[in-house]
C-alpha positions in Angstrom: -17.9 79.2 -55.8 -15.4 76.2 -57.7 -16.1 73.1 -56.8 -12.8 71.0 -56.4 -12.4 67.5 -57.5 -12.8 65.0 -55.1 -10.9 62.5 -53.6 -10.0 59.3 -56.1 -11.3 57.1 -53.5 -15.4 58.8 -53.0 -15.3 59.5 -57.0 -16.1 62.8 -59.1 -19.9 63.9 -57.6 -22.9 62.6 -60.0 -24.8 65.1 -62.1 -27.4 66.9 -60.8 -30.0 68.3 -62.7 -31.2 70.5 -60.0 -27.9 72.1 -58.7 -26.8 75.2 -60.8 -23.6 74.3 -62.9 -20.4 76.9 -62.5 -20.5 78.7 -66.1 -18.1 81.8 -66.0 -15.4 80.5 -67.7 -17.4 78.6 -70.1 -19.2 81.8 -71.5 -15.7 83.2 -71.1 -14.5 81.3 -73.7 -17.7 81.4 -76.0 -16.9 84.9 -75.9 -13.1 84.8 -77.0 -14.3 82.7 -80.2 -17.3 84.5 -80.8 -15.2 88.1 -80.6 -12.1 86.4 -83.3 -15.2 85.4 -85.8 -16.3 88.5 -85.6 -12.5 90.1 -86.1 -12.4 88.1 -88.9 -15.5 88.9 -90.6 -15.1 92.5 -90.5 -11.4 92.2 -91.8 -12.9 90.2 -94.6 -15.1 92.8 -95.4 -12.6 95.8 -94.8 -9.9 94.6 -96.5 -9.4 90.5 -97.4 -6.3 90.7 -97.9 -5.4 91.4 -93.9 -7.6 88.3 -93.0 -5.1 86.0 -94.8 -2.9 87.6 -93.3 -4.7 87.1 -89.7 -5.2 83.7 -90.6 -2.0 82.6 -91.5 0.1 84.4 -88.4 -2.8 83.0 -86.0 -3.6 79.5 -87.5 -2.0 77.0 -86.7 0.7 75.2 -88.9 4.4 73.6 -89.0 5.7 76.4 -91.5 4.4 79.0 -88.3 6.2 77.1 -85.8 9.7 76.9 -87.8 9.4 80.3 -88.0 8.9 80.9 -83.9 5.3 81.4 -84.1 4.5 79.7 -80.6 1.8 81.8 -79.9 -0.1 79.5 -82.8 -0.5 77.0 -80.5 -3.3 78.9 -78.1 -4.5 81.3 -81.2 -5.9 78.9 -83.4 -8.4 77.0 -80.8 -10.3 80.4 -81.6 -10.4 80.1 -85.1 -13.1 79.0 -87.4 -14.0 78.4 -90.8 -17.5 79.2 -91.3 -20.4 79.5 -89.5 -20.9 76.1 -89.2 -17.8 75.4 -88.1 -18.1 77.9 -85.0 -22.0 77.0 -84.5 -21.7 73.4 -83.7 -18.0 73.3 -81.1 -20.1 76.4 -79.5 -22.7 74.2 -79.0 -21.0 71.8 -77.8 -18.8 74.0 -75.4 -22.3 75.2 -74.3 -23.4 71.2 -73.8 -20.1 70.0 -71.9 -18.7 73.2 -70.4 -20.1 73.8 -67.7 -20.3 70.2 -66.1 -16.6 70.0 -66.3 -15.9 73.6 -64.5 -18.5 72.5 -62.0 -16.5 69.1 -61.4 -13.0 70.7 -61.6 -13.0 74.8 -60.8 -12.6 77.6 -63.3 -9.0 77.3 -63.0 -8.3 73.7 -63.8 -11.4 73.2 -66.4 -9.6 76.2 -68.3 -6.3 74.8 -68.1 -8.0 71.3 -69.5 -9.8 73.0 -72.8 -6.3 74.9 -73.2 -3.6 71.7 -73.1 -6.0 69.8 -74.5 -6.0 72.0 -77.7 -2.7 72.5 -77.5 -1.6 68.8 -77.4 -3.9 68.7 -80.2 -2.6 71.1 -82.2 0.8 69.7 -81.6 0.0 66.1 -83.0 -1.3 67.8 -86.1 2.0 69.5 -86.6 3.9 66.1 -86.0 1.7 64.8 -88.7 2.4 67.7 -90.8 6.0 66.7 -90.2 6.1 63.4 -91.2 3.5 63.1 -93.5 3.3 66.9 -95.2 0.9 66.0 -98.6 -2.0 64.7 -95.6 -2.1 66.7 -93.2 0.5 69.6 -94.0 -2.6 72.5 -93.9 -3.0 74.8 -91.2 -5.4 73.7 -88.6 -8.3 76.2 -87.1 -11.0 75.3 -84.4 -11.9 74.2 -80.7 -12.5 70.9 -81.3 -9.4 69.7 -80.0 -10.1 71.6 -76.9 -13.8 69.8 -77.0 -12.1 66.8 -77.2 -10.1 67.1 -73.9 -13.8 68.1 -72.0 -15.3 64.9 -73.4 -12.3 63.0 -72.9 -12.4 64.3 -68.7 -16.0 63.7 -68.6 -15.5 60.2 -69.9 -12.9 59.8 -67.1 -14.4 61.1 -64.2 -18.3 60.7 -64.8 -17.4 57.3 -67.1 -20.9 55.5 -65.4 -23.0 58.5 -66.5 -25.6 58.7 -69.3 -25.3 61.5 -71.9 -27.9 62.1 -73.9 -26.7 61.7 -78.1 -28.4 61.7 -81.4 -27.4 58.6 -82.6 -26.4 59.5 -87.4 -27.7 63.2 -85.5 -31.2 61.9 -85.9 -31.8 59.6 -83.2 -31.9 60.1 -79.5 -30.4 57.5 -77.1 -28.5 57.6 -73.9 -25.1 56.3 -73.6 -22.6 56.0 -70.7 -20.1 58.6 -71.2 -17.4 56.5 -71.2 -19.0 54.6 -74.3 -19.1 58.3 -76.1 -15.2 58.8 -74.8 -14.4 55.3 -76.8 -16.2 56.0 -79.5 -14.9 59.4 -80.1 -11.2 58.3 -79.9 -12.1 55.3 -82.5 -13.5 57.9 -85.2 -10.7 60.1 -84.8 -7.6 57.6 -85.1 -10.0 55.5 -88.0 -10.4 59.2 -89.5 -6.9 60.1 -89.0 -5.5 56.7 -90.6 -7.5 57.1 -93.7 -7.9 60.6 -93.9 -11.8 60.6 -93.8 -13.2 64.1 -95.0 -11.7 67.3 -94.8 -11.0 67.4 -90.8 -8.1 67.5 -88.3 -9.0 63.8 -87.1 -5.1 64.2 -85.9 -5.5 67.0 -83.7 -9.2 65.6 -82.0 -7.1 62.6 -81.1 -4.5 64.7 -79.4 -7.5 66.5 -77.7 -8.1 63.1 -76.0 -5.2 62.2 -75.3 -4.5 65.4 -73.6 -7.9 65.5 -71.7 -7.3 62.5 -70.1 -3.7 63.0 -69.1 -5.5 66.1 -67.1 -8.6 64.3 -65.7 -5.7 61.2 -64.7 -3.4 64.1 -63.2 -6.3 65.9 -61.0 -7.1 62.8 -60.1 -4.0 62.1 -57.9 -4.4 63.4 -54.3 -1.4 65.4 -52.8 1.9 63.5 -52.0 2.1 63.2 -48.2 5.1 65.0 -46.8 6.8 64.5 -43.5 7.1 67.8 -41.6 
């Protein structure tokens, strides 16, 4: 059964190690990335020629868009470009999914990973726009979507203690909403000076976008006279 949100004024409910965590629609969307990776190995192997093709009409970019391609906007959240790419966002879908569809319901956690990647994808695109020679590529992956779930969790659990590998090697706990600041740091620092070869643009937008859901579930129903 979903668990709604609670009321603003008791708080999201505190994670408990012991209860079982809602998972459907987590492993739901595992699936969906794990079934285009596959698509797109066995077109590569097939004929390599048609993956371009795939990957063009389903990632991601501004030339896509001008040319109606709306769908992009959903399609490339289940894209990937290598196994190492896919390995570690599923592993951190796996990590932060199901807390967040235990906290909000299938319905609403799905509709979080889903604007989140889309706003995401969309402030690539603006970038592409205004600034084509740095970020004018197409853009593939889930992290944007990632980014809304961590940006929720830091929202509604912000008091809670995650559990991080501090330069991946060292363990430490740190409040989630410490992990939430951090995260949006590195990406606008990444996005301003263009650190390595990722969408730092489109993992802000995943923020952004995660917490204008986590603020909107937030709000209680307006109070109407009969």
């Amino acid at each position: 059964m979903n668990r709604p949100l609670q009321h603003p004024a008791q708080g999201p409910p505190p994670f408990d190690d012991e209860a079982p965590l809602e998972r459907h629609a987590t492993r739901v969307l595992i699936a969906l990335n794990l079934a285009f990776f596959a698509y797109e190995q066995w077109l590569y192997r097939v004929d390599p020629g048609r993956k371009r093709w795939f990957e063009l009409n389903q990632a991601l970019s501004l030339e896509g868009l001008r040319q109606g391609a709306w769908w992009q906007c959903l399609s490339f959240q289940f894209l990937h470009a290598g196994w190492i790419h896919l390995t570690m966002n599923l592993l951190l879908l796996h990590s932060l999914g199901p807390v967040m569809e235990t906290t909000l319901g299938r319905g609403r956690f799905l509709l979080l990973y889903l604007v989140s990647g889309t706003v995401g994808g969309i402030l690539h695109v603006a970038g592409a726009w205004m600034m084509p020679d740095s970020f004018g590529g197409p853009v593939v992956g889930a992290s944007a979507g990632l980014c809304g779930l961590l940006a929720a969790l830091g929202a509604l659990h912000s008091e809670e203690r995650l559990r991080v590998l501090l330069l991946f090697v060292i363990p430490m706990e740190v409040r989630a909403k410490f992990v939430l600041l951090a995260g949006i740091i590195l990406s606008a620092v990444g996005a301003v000076f263009m650190v390595g070869h990722i969408a730092h643009l489109a993992h802000l937008g995943g923020f952004i976008g995660g917490l204008a859901c986590a603020l909107g579930f937030r709000q209680p129903p307006s109070d109407r006279s009969p």
